[in-house]
N, C-alpha and C positions, 0 to 999 in steps of 0.2 A: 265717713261722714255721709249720713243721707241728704242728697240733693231733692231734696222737692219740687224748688220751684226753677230746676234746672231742665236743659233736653235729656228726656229719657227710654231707653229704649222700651219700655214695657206700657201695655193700657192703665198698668196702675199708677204708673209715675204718670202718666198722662194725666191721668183724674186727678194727680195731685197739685201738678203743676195749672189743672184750671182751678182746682180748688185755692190754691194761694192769688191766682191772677183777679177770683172774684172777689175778696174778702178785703173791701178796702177798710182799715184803718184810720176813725176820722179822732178816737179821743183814747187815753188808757183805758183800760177796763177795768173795772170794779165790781165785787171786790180779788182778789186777787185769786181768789180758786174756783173764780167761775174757767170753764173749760177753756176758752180762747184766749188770756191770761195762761192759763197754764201752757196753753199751746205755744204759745210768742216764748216764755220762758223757755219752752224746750227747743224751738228754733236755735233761739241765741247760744246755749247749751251747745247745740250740736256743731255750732256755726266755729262755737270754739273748740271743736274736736270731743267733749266731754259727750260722751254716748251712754255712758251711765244716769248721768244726768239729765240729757235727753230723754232718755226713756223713761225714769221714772216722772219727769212733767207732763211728757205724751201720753204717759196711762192716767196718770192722773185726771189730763184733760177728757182721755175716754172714758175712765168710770163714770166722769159727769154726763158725758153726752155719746156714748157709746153707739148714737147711730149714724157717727159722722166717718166716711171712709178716707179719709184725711186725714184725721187724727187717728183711726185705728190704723194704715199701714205702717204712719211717720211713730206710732207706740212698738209696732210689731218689729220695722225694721233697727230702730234705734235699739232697742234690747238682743238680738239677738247679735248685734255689731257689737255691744257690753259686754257681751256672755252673760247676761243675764237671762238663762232659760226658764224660770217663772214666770219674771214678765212678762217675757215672748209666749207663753203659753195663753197668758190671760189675753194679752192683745188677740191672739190666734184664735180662741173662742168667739170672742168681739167680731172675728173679721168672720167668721164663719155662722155667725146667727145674722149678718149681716146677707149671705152668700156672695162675700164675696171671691173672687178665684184670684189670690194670690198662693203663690207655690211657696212661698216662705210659710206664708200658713200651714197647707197644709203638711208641707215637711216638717214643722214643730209636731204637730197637732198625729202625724203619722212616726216620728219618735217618742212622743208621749206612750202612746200606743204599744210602740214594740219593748220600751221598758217596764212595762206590764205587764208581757207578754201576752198583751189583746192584738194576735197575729191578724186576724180577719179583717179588724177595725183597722189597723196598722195599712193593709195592701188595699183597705177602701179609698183612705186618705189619699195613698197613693199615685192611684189610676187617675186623680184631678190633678195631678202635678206635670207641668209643659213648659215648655219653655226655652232657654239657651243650652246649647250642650252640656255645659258644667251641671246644669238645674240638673238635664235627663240625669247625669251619669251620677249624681247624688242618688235621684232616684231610684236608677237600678241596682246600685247597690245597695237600699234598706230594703228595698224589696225583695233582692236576692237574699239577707240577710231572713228575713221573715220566712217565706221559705224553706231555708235552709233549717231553720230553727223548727217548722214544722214537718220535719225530716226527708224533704224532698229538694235533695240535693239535685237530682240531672235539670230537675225545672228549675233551681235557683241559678244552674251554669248557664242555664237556656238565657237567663235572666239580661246576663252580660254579653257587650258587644262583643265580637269573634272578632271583627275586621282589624287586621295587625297593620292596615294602610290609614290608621284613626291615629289623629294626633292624642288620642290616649289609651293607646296602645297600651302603654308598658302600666298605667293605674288599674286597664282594664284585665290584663294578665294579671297583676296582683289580687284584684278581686276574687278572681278565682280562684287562686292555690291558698286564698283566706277560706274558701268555701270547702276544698277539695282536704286541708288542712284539719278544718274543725273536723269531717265527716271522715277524718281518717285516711284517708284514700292517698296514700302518701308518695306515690310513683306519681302521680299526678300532678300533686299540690307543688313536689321539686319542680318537674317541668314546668309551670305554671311560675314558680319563682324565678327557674332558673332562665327563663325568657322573659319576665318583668327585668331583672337585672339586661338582659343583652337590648334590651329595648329603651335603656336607657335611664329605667327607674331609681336612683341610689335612697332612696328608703331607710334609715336607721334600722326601724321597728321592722320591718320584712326582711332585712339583714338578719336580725335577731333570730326572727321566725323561722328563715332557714338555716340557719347555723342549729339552733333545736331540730331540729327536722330530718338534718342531717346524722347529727348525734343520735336521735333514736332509731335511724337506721341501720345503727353499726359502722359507720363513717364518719370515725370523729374526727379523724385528720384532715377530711376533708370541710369539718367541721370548724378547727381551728385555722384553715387555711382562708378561712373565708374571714375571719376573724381578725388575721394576723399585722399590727400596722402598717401602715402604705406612708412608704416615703418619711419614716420616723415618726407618722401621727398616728395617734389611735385615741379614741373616743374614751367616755366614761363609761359607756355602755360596754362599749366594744371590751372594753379593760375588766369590770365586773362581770363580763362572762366569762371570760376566760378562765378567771379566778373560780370560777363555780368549775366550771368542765376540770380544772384541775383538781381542783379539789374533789375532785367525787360528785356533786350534788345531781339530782335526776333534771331534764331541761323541764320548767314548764309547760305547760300545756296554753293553746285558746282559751282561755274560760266560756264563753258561749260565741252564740252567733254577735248577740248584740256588741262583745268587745270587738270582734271580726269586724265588725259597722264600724264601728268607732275609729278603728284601725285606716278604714277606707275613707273613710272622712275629712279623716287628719291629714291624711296624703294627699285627698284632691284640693284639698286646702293649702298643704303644701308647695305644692306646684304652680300656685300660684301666688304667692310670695316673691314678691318681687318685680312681678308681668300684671297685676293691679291692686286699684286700692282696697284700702279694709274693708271697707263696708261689703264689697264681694267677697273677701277671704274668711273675713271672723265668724259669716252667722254657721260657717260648715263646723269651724273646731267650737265654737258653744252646742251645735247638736250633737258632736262626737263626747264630748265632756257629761254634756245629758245623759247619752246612753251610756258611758264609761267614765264617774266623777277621779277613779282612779285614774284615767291612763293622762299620767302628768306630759306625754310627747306634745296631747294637745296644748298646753299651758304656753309649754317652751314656743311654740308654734303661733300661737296669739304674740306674744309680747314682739317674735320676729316682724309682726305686721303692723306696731309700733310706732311708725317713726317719726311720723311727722312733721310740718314745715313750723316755720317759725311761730305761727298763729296758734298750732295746737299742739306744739312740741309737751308743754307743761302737762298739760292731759293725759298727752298719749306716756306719759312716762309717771304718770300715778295708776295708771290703768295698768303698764305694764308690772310694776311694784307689786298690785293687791293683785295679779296673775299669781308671781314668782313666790307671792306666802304662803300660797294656798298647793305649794310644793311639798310634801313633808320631808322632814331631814330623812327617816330612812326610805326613803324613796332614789331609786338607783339614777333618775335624772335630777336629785338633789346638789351633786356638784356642778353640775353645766345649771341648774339656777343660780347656784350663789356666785356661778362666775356670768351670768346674764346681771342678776342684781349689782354687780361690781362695776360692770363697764355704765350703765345705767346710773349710778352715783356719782360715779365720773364722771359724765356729760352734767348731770343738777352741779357738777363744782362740791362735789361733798368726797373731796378727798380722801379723807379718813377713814369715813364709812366706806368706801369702794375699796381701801386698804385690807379693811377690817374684813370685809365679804370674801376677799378672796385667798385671807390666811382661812377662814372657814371651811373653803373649797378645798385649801390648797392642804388643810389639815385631814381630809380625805382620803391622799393617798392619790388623787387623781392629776397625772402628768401636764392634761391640758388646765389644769388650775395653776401651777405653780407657773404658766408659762404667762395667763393672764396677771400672777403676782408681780413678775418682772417686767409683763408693763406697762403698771399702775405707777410703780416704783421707778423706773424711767419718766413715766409722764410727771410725775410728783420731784422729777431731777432729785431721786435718791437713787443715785447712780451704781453708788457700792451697794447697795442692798438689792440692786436688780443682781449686777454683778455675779452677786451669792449665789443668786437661784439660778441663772445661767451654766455657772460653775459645777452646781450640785447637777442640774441636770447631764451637763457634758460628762461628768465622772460615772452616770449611771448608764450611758449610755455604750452599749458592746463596742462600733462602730464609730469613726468620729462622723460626725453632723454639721454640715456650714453653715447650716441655717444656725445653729448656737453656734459658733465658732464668731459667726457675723455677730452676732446679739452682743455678745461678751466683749469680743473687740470694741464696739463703738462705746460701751458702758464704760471701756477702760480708757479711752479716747476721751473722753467728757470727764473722768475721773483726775486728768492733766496725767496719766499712767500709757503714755507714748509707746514704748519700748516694748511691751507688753501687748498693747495696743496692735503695732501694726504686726506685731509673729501671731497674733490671732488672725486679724485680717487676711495675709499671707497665706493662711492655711486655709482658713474658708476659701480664699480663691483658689489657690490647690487643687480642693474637690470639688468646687463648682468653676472651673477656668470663664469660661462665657455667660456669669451671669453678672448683669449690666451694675445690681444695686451694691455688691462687692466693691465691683470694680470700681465704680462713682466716691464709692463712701472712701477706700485709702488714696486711689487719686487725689481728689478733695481733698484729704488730711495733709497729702505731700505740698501739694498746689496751695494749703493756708500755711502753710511752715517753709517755704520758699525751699523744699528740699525738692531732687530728681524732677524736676520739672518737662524737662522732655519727655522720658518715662512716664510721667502722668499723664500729660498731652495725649502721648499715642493711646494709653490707654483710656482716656475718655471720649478720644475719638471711634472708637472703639466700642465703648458701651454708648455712647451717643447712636451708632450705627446697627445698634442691636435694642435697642429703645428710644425711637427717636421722638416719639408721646410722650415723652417723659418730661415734662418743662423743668423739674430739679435737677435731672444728670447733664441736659443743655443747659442748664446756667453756671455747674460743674467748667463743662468744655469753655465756654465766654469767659467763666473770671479764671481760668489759667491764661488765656489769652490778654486779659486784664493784666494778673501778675505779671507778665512778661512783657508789659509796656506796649502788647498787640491791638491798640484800640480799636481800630478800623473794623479786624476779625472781632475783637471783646464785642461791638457793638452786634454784629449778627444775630451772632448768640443769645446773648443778654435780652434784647428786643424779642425774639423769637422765646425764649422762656418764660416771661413775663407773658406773652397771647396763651400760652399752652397751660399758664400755672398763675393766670391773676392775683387771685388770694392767698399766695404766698410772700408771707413779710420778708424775708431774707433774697430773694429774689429779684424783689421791688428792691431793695436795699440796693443789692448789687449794684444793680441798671443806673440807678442815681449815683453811687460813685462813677460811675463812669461817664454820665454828664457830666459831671461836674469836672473832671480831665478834659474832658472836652470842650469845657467853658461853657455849656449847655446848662448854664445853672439853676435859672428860672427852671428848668423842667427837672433836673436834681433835686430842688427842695418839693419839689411837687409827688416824686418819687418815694423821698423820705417819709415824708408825711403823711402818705397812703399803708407804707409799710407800717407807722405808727398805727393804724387803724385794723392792723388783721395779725391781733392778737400775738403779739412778740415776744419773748421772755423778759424777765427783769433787767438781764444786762443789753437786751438788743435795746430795750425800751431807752435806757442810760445813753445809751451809746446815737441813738437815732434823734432822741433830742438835741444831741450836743451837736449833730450834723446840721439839722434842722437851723440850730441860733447861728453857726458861724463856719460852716462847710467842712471839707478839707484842708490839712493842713497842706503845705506846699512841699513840693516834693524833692524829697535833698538831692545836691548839686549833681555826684556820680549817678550814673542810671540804677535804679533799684534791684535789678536783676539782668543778668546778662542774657543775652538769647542763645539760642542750641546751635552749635559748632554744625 
């Protein structure tokens, strides 16, 4: 979301931020497409996360009055946060008959350029471009790109930083075995990859790139090794190469410099995913899309930058949608969109449709679809039907897997299929003995079925001690202690899981039966009633009203569970 009339670290947010400070506001405008009208429209627009929207009111407002620098950076910025690189070009003309020196500009206006292959024009744009590190390192990568495109490869290395003590060290090696890659130079471009990876870069697309790279050198095993799944997972990508190398097919090639740009783009965009917001992530994958409308990595890449808070959740998840259509089905990151599309359905509450996307996926052929089919199907408490796909997975698998061994167990758990249930459990712990979310899940089972109690005990003290962040495997620990009439200890616990895991309903649940043992009722029904509030399932919801109207029932005369000998 572009901040205008927030602090900003640039001269141009500066200008904008006095530009909104001057423009007071005494009456509506009229009529409705005079420029500053459109401008308010596309504030509010933005204010609600909608960037598509934004932009096209902020250009709108510029065509009217295109010599207002205020509206042309809030046209320029909004669009290129959309992915809409038309607009941003038009803004970018505005802002350059203007002179004005914004580096979003000229980084449109110097991609325009190099997908034309007007090189010159392209490294003129360039040389005006300054700014924060992220800005340069855009930079030097289209310019190295340019360059390299007019076959001066040692000048295009010269281009990229050397210093391996840069915190973009490992985008900045990748640049180059992109450069060293196109030009052939293939001793090189390995090295240049093979120290992107040790520098910490994991790259899909540069994976790819050297797994081809390797293959053309006559090292296919070392090719397939790079390729081969880690820890049971392996990608779609990763899966439809392999499929090719096996099959015979030749790797392909770079297509030009400008995909190589693209490539770089996507990645410094990447990397930041997560460490800020969109409006710094998105205008890098709408320029790499620019110069590359094929390379769908950027797509997938935009929608990760998605997320949004409450305010502009609804935005950011139509923006992400008309990203993932403009995926095509034969497009090799076409299953990782229709399992993006699916969890994204799922969040709108469109169950069906989020079902539906990920039989799509999962009719593919691609492993990590069938695993988002299971659960969808889980979340949707179609338990037997996660069940299936856990099963079909585990039967395809050489090796046995805890990670599915755990998935299928809790499916058959929830299915009231016990017996079943805990010899799955059982065996996921097996192979994974010390991992805490096993251990919690059949503990818990034993601990709500008043079986082996001690046994569970120790072992959720246990996973409690090996995950102690965990506010669900500590409320695990508290209502065994519960169960066993331990209130004093229950209360620790319970209290302590509820700070660690507030918005969990089952939780809060607990903590209030255990007021309520305690004759702490007032703050029991207070408990309940919170739990009511963070989203329950249909029997907790059942079950938490009926607490709510008239407590717990009293507790019969023998002690309910005897303690450990």
């Amino acid at each position: 979301m572009i901040r205008l009339c927030t602090l900003a670290a640039s001269a141009v947010a500066s200008l904008a931020l006095a530009g909104c400070a001057s423009q007071a506001i005494v009456a509506p405008v009229a009529p409705t497409f005079a420029p500053e009208a459109q401008f308010l429209i596309g504030r509010v627009a933005d204010l609600r996360g909608d960037s598509a929207g934004a932009a096209a009111s902020f250009l709108d407002a510029a065509r009217a009055d295109g010599g207002n620098p205020v509206i042309v950076t809030s046209a320029l910025r909004a669009a290129l946060e959309a992915g809409d690189f038309e607009r941003a070009l038009e803004a970018a003309a505005y802002a350059e008959g203007l002179g004005l020196i914004v580096p979003e500009g000229a980084l449109t206006l110097a991609v325009d350029a190099l997908r034309r292959k007007k090189y010159a024009v392209a490294e003129a744009y360039l040389a005006d471009v300054h700014g924060s590190p992220l800005t340069r390192a855009a930079r030097d990568g289209l310019l190295a790109s340019s360059l390299a495109a007019r076959g001066r490869t040692d000048a295009a290395i010269a281009q990229i930083d050397a210093d391996p003590k840069s915190p973009l060290a490992g985008f900045d090696a990748l640049q180059r075995a992109l450069i060293f890659d196109r030009a052939g130079r293939d001793a090189e471009a390995l090295a240049a990859y093979t120290q992107a990876h040790e520098l910490g870069l994991r790259s899909a697309p540069a994976r790819l790139l050297q797994a081809r790279l390797l293959e053309r050198m006559g090292r296919r095993a070392a090719a397939l090794d790079l390729l081969k799944p880690t820890d049971g997972r392996q990608s779609a990508l990763d899966h439809a190469e392999l499929e090719r190398i096996e099959a015979g097919r030749p790797p392909a090639r770079l297509r030009s410099d400008v995909e190589a740009a693209a490539i770089g783009l996507t990645t410094l965009a990447s990397l930041l995913i997560g460490q800020a917001p969109a409006d710094l992530t998105t205008p890098y994958l709408t320029l790499a899309l620019a110069l590359d409308p094929r390379f769908d990595a950027a797509r997938l890449a935009f929608v990760e930058t998605q997320q949004g808070d409450e305010t502009t959740r609804e935005s950011s998840q139509a923006a992400s949608l008309r990203a993932l259509e403009a995926v095509p089905t034969e497009s090799a990151y076409a299953p990782l969109a229709l399992i993006q599309r699916a969890y994204i359905l799922r969040d709108m509450g469109r169950s069906d449709d989020a079902i539906a996307a990920a039989l799509a996926a999962d009719a593919t052929g691609d492993r990590g679809a069938a695993g988002t089919l299971a659960d969808l199907y889980r979340s949707a408490q179609r338990f037997s039907e996660a069940e299936a796909i856990y099963d079909r997975l585990i039967k395809a698998d050489a090796a046995p897997n805890w990670r599915l061994l755990f998935a299928r167990g809790a499916m058959r758990e929830r299915s009231g299929r016990w017996a079943e249930a805990e010899s799955d459990l059982k065996a996921a712990l097996a192979l994974a003995p010390k991992q805490p979310e096993v251990m919690n899940y059949l503990a818990f089972a034993w601990v709500d079925r008043g079986e082996r109690l001690s046994e569970a005990l120790e072992m959720l003290r246990e996973a409690v001690a090996l995950s102690p962040e965990s506010g669900h495997i500590v409320d695990s620990l508290g209502w065994a202690h519960y169960r066993r009439g331990e209130y004093d200890l229950a209360l620790i616990h319970l209290e302590r899981a509820v700070e660690l895991e507030p918005d969990n309903s089952e939780v809060n649940e607990h903590l209030g039966d255990l007021y309520w043992r305690l004759n702490r009722k007032r703050e029991a029904g207070f408990q309940w009633a919170r739990a009511l509030t963070l989203k329950p399932d249909a029997a907790s919801i059942a079950r938490l009203d009926e607490k709510v109207r008239i407590g717990l029932p009293a507790l019969p005369k023998p002690a309910p569970l005897a303690r450990a000998q």
